[in-house]
ROFI-509431 format. One record per atom (N, C-alpha, C): x, y, z. Coordinates in steps of 0.2 Angstrom, whole numbers, plus 5000, padded with zeros to 4 digits. Example, Ala and Ser with C-alpha at 12.3 -4.5 7.8 and 13.67 -1.06 7.14 Angstrom:
2
506649725039 506249785039 506649845039 506449895035 506849955036 506450005039 
This chain:
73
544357585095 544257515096 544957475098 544957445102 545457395106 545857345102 546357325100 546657295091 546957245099 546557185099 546857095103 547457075099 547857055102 548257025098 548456935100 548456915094 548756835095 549256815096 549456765098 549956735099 550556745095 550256725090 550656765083 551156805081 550556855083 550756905083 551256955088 551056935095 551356955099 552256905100 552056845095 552756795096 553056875091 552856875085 553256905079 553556975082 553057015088 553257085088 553857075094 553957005100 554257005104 555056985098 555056925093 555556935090 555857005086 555557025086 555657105080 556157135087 555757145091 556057185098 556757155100 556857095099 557357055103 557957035097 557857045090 558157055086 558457135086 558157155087 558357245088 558957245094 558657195097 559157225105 559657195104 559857135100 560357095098 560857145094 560757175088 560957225085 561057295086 560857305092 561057385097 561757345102 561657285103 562057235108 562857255103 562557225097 563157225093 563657295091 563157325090 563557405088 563657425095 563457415100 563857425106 564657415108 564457345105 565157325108 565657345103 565657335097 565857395091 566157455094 565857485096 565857555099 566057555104 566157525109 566757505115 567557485112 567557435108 568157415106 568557475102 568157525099 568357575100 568657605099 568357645105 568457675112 569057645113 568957625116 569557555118 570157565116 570257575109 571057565106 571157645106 570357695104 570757745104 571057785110 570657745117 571257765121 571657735123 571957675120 572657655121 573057695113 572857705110 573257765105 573457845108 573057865112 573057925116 573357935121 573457865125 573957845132 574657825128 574757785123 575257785121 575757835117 575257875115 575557955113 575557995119 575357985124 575558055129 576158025134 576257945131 576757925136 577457955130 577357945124 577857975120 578258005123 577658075122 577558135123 577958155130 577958135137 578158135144 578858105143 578858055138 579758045138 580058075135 579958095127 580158145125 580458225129 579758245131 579858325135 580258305142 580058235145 580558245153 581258245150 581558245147 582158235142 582458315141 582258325139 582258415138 582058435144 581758425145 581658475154 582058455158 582158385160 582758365164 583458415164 583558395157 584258435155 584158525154 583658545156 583658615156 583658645166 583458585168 583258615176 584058575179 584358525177 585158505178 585558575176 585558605169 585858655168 585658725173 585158725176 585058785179 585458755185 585258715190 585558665195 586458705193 586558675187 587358675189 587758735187 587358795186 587358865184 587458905193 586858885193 586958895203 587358875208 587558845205 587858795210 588658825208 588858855202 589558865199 589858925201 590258955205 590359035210 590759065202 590259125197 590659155195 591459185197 591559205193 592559215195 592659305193 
């Protein structure tokens, strides 16, 4: 059999839904924000990281540069 629904009931099932979606809305943005900082934690460690090691690599590819460049005797 076929369950009518009233006004009522249909105002309550439409808030229940719309409170729901409110509350997915909110852990969403939760969930972005994040995201968000972990990859500004991520990019700031790999910029460390790039200045740290071009540092060492610099100075090991000028040492090679000036080894080459130097006419044993």
């Amino acid at each position: 059999m076929v369950h009518i629904y009233t006004r009522k009931e249909v105002k309550q099932r439409r808030m229940k839904y719309q409170v729901f979606a409110g509350m997915f809305d909110f852990v969403a943005i939760l969930v972005g924000i994040a995201v968000i900082i972990a990859c500004i934690i991520l990019m700031n460690a790999l910029v460390q990281f790039i200045l740290r090691d071009g540092a060492v690599s610099f100075a090991k590819l000028w040492g090679l540069f000036m080894d080459a460049l130097i006419i044993p005797e």
